[in-house]
N, C-alpha and C positions, 0 to 999 in steps of 0.2 A: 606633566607630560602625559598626553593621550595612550592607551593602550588597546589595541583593535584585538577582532574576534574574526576568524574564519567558518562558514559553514558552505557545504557541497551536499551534494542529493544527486545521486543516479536515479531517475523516474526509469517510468518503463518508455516515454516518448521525446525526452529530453535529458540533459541532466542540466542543473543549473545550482549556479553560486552567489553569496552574495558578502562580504565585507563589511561588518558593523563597528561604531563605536561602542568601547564597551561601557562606556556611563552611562550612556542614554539610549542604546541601542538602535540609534538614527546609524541608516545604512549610506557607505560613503559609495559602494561599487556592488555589481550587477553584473552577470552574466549567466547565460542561456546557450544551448547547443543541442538542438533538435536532433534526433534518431532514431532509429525503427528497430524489430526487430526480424528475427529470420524464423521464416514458420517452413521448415525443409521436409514435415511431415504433415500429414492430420495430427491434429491433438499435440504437436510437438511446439514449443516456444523457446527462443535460445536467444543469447548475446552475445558477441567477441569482447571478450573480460578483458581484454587486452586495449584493442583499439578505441573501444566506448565504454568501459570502464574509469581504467587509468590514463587513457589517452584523453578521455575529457576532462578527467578531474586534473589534469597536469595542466592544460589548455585554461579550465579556466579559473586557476589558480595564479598563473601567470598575466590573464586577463585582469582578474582583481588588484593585485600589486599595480599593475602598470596604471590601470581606469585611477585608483587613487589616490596614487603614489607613495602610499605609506611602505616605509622600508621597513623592509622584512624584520627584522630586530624587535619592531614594536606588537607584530602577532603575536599574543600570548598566550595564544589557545587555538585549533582545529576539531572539526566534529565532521562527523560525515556521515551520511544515510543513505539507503539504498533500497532497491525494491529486493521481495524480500518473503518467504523464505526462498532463495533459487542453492542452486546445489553446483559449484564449478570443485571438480578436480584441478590442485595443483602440485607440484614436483616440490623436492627440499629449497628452491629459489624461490618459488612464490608465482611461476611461469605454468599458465595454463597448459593442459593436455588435452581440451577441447572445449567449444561455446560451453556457455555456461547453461544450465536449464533452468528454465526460470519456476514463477513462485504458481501457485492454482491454476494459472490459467495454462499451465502445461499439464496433461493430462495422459502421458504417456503411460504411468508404470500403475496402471489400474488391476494389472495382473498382479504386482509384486503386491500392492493393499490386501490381496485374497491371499497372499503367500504367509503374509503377516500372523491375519486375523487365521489362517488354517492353522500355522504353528502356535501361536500363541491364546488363540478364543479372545473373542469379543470382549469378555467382563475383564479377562488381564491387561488389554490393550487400553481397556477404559479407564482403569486403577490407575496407570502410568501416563497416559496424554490428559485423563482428564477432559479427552474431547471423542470423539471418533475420529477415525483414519479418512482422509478425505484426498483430494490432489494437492492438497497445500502442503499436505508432510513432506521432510524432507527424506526418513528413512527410506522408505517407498522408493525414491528417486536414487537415491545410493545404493540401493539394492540392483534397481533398473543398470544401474553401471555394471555390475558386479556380473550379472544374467548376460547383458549383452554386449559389452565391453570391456573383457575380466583384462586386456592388457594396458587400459584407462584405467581401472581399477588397482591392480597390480603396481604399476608405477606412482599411484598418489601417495603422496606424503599428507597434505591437507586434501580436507572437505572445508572451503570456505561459503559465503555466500557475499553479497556483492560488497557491503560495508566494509567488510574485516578483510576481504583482498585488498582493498585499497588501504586500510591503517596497516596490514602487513608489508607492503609496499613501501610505506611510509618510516615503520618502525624497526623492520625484520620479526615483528613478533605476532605470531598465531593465536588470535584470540575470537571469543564469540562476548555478544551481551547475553544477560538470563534473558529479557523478551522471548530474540531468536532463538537463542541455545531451546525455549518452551515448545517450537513446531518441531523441533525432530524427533517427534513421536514416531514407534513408539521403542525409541533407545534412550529414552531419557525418562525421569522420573520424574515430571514438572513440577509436582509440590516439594520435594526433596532437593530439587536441581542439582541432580548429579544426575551424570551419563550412568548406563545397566551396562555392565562390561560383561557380558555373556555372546553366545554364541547364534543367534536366532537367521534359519532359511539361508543357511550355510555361510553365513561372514560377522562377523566382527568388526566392526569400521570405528570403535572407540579409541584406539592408538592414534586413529587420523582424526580426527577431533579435537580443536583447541579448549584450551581452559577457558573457563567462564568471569566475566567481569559484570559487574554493576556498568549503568550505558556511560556513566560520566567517571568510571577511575581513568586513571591515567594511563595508558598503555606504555607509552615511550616516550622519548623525543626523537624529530627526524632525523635520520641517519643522515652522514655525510653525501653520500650517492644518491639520495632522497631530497636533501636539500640542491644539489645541483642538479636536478631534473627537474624539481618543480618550481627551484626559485624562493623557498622558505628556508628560512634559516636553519641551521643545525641544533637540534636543540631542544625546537619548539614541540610544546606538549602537546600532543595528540589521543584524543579519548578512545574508549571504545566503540563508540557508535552506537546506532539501530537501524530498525528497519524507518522506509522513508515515514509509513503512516501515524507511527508514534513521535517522529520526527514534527510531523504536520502537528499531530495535537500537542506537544509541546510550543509549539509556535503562537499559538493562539490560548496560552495559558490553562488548558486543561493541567489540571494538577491537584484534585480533592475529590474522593469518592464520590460517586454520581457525575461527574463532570463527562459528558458526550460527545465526540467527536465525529461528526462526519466527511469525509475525505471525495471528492467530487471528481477525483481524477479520468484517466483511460478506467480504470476499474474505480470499484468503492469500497472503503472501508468504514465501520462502524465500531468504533474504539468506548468503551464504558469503563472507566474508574470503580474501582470495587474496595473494600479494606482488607477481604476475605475472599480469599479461593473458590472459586466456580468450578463444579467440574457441569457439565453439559454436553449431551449428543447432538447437541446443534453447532452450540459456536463451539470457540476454543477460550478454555480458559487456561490464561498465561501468565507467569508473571511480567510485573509492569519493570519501568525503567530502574527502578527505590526499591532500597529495601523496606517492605512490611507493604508494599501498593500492588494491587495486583488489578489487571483487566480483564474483561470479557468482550472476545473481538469477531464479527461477520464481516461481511461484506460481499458484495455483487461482484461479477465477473467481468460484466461490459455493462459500463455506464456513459463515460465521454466517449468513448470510443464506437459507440452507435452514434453521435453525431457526428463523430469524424467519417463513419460509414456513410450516413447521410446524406451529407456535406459533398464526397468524393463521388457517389452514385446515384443520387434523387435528386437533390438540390438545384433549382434554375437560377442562377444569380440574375441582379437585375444589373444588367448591364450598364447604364447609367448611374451605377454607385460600385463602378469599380474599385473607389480607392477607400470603398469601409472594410473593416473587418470583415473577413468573409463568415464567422461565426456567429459577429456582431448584428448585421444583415440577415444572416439565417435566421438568427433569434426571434427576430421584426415577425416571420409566421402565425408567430403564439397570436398576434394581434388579427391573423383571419382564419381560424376558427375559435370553437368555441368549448366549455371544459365539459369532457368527455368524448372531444372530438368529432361530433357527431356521430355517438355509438361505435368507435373504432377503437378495440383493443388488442396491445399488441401484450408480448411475451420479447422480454428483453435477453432472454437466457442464449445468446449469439457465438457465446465462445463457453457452452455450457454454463452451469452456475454454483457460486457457492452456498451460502448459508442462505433464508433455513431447510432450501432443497436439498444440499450438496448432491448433485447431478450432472458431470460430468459429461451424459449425452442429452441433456437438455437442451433445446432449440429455440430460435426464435420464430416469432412469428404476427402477422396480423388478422386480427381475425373481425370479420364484420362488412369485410372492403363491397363498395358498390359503387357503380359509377361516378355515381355524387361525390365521390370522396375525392379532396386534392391534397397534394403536397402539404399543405399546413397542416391537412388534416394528419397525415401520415408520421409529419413531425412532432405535431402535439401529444398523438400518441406515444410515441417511443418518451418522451418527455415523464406522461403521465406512469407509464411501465415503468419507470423509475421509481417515479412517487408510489405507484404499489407496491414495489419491491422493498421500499423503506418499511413501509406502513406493515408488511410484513414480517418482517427483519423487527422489527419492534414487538409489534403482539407475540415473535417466540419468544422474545424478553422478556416479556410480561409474564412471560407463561411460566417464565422460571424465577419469577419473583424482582425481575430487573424491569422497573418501571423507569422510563425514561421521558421528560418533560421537557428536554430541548434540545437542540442539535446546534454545536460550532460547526456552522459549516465550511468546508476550505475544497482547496484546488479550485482548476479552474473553470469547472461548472458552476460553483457557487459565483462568481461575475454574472452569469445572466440571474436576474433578481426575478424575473419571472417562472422559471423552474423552480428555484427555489421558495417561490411563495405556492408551486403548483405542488411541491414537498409537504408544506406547513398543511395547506389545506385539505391532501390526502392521507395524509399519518396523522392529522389533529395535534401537531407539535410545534413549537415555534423554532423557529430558525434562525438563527445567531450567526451575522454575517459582519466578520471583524473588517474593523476600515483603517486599522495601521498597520503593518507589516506583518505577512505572514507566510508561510510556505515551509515544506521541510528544511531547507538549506539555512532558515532566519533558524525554526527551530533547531538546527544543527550547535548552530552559534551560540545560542544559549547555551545549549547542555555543555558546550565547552567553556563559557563564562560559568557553569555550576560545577563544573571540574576542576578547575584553577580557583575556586572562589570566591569569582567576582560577586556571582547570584548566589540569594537561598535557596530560592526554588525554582518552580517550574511554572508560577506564576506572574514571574517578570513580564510576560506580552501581553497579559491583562492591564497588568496595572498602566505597560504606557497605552493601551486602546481604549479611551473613553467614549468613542464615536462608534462603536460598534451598534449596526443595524438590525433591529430586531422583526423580523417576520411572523406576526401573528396568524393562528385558522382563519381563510374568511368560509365560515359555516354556508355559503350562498347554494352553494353546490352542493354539501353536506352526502342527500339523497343521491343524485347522480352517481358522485363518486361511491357512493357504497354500493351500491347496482353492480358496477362495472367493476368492483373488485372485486363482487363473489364469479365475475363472468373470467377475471382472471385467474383467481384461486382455481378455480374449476375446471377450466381448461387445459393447463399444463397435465391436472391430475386426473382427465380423462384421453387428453390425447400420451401420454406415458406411457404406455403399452406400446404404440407404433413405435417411439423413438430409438429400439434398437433396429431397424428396419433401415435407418436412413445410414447407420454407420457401417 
């Protein structure tokens, strides 16, 4: 008798599910459910935890059951991911007390970061994250409640973030992963993984803080109340979770020191396999999903999500190819210009940026523009801002002993294959572009087949992808592209000075 596997993923611009068998991990059902978020301030990013959290993973749980008809009984496992670190206050129910704020690219509590580093100095805050303080921390953002929302504050019972709402939902029980539990710098002791139950910039929030699990223990089975909302049987085991992008690199079989992930989505992440503890004032060094695995994690702020900008405000379709893809179509640009765009370099830092700037009021922008220049050209560029934002993102690696020689690329920027080769050939890395099942939601599914048993590890998606595409350097452009990166490097860190002028 067959036994299936569930995995779910709240994204930042969708969330989406998928239903796998669990022998062979061929998927029997599919679903997706597009959503936005609310930007109610400058610098502020939020989500209804309520309506697009659990109202989608309810939705398309129900969706999966129905699409493949396997009755509930034979699910023998749940996983779920999310974007990630965001910070939702919840009551002793599990019931929000407002959006939830989401992960970096909310940039709200850059004052509560100075509140940190003033009480505590620089070199203690380093001891303990083992990163620098940046917008991705979640203290910072729990602080920001405490400051300007003390009776949000005051009434939470939890501090969740998106995954472990939903497995509390599921389980009634309050828990985090180590990954996660590693960005709530700096009230946590990331090599130690234990919470600092002290007092620091007048609150305490360790009491509201779940216990920590490994991603794949077992949290619970679903509750009675849980199983009649969502349609899954009572019972069923459900893991702890992660965040979506470690989700992702599980998906595509990262699972052995050096192994690289890069994540293509609205934002990007760049996940590296380590054996050993990185501490770093660039990235964040966290622990991994296993015990004794640890990663070193950046990533960019706005990556798909400049072509969705694109796409929505530049972009002229061609009217006579109404029914391609409007993405798919956009893509077709790359083929009229040419690499380096004709000397147009842009600055992709749209929604400020992370690693290896962490910049906050970073901006975007193009620089070079002349009449001559069109739409392809403008496209190509944001493309290539990309590729030098990697190639960047790589040399701080380098620089701290983390040499990296290839990239799993995923999300759904890695479908256009021409970015992706515009990747290879400006970071000089090759680009591993899996062609059997992938996505945080597949990687969900796993990590719940590694919690129940089915799997040993976290290389099951390797082994069923043998048709994975590999994107070699094409060296042709070599020169160009170097050109135009020092005109990028250089530009952010000469126009930097002005950039508090525009906030």
């Amino acid at each position: 008798m067959s036994n299936y596997l569930i995995g779910v993923d709240i994204g930042t611009g969708s969330s989406k599910g998928v239903l796998i068998e669990a022998k062979d991990g061929a998927v029997l059902a599919q679903s997706t459910i597009p959503h936005g978020v609310s930007l109610p301030q400058p610098g502020w990013v939020e989500q209804d935890a309520e309506k697009i959290w659990w109202g989608e993973f309810v939705q398309i749980v129900k969706d999966l059951l129905q699409e493949s008809g396997v009755t509930p009984q034979k699910i023998i496992g749940v996983g779920v991911s999310g974007i990630g670190p965001c910070v939702l206050p919840v009551d002793e129910h599990f019931n929000p007390l407002r959006p939830a704020i989401l992960y970096g690219i909310d940039t709200r509590a850059t004052a509560e970061i100075e509140q940190y580093l003033q009480e505590l100095g620089e070199e203690e805050v380093f001891r303990r994250a083992g990163c620098e303080l940046s917008a991705s921390a979640v203290a910072p953002k729990i602080l920001w409640l405490h400051n300007n929302e003390p009776e949000v504050y005051q009434k939470t019972s939890w501090f969740l973030t998106c995954q472990n709402f939903i497995v509390a939902r599921l389980t009634g029980v309050a828990s985090i992963d180590n990954y996660t539990a590693s960005t709530y710098s700096p009230i946590i002791d990331v090599e130690k993984r234990t919470w600092i139950d002290e007092t620091v910039a007048g609150i305490n929030p360790t009491a509201k803080l779940p216990d920590k699990y490994w991603t794949t223990d077992m949290i619970g089975g679903v509750t009675p109340d849980a199983a009649r909302i969502t349609g899954l049987y009572p019972g069923t085991p459900v893991i702890a979770g992660t965040i979506d992008a470690a989700a992702e690199a599980v998906s595509i079989g990262n699972y052995a020191a050096g192994d690289t992930m890069g994540m293509f989505g609205s934002s990007n992440s760049i996940i590296t396999l380590t054996s050993t503890y990185t501490r770093s004032r660039t990235f964040w060094g966290l622990n991994w999903l296993f015990p004794d695995q640890y990663a070193v994690v950046g990533g960019m702020a706005t990556v798909g999500s400049l072509t969705k900008w694109f796409l929505e405000n530049i972009y002229t379709p061609d009217s006579e190819a109404s029914d391609q893809n409007p993405y798919a179509q956009m893509a077709e640009l790359l083929n009229m210009s040419v690499p380096g765009a004709n000397n147009l370099v842009a600055l992709p830092y749209f929604e400020g940026e992370r690693t290896p700037i962490n910049d906050p009021l970073a901006r975007g922008a193009f620089f070079g523009l002349t009449l001559r220049h069109t739409q392809a050209d403008l496209y190509r560029a944001l493309l290539e801002a990309v590729g030098f934002g990697i190639r960047h993102n790589l040399e701080s690696l380098a620089d701290q002993g983390i040499l990296v020689k290839f990239i799993n690329a995923v999300g759904g920027g890695s479908k256009n294959q021409g970015w992706m080769q515009i990747i290879a050939n400006i970071a000089g890395v090759d680009v591993r572009i899996p062609q059997g099942n992938s996505g945080a939601s597949y990687g969900d599914a796993i990590l719940a087949g590694i919690g129940v048993g089915v799997y040993e590890n976290a290389s099951q998606a390797r082994i069923w992808d043998e048709a994975a595409l590999v994107l070699k350097p094409d060296k042709t452009d070599k020169e160009t592209y170097k050109r135009l990166y020092q005109v990028y490097h250089e530009l952010y860190e000469r126009t930097k000075p002005l950039l508090p002028l525009l906030s």
